[in-house]
N, C-alpha and C positions, 0 to 999 in steps of 0.2 A: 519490629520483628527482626531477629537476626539470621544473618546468614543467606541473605535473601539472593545473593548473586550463587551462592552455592546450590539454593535450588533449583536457580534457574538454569544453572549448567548441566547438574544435574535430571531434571526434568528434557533438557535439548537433549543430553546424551541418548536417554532413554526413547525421544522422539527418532532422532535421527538415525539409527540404528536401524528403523525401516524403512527403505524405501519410496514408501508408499507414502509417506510423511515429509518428506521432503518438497512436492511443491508449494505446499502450501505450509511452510512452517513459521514462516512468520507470522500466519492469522491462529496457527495451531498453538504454537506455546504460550501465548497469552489463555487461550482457553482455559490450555489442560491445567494453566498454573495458577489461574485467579482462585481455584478452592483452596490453596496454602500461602497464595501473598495477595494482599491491596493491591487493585490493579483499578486505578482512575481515569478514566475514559475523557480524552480530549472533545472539547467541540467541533464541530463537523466541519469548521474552518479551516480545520489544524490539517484534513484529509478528504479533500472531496473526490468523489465519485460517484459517475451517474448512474448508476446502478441502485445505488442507495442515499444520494444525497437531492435536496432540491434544488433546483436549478435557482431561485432566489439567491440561497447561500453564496455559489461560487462567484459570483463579484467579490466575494470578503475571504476568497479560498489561500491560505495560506501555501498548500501544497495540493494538486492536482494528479489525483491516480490514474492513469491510464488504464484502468480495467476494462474485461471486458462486460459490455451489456448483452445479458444473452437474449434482450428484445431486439435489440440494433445492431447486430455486430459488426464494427467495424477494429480495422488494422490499427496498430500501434502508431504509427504513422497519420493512418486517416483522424484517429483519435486526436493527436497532437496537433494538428492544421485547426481542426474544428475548434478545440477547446484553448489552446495557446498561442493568440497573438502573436508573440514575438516568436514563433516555430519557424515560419517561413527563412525570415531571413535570418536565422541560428541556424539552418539546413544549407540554404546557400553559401553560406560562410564556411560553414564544415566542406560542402561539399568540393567550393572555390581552394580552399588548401588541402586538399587532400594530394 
């Protein structure tokens, strides 16, 4: 397919123009655009979250979403303590040079 980055600029232009499209445009433009480009879907490793991923997965989770669970909800923070090991002492570190 040609022109593929043109439609995707094109199709963001179109999204972001409202608003109301803007928190969520990163999960939006893939949507709106998979009916005019191939859009191939990573495995669950590639992005986990517990929202929608299983908890088996994330030992092999490449990258961990901080999303929210709207059964558990917890802080961006609290998420990060729970799910990422090395959070604690990346926090102290930041927080030691600040």
């Amino acid at each position: 397919m040609n022109n593929v980055g043109e439609q995707y600029r094109s199709m963001y232009n179109n999204l972001a123009f409202d608003p109301n499209n803007l928190a969520n445009l990163d999960q939006d433009l893939p949507n709106y655009i998979q009916n005019y480009v191939p859009i191939f879907s990573l495995p669950q490793e590639w992005l986990w979250c517990e929202s929608w991923c299983n908890q088996k997965v994330k030992s092999k989770a490449k990258t961990i979403d901080l999303c929210s669970n709207p059964i558990k909800p917890l802080g961006k923070i609290e998420s990060a303590l729970k799910y990422i090991e090395e959070w604690k002492s990346y926090d102290e570190i930041t927080i030691k040079n600040m």
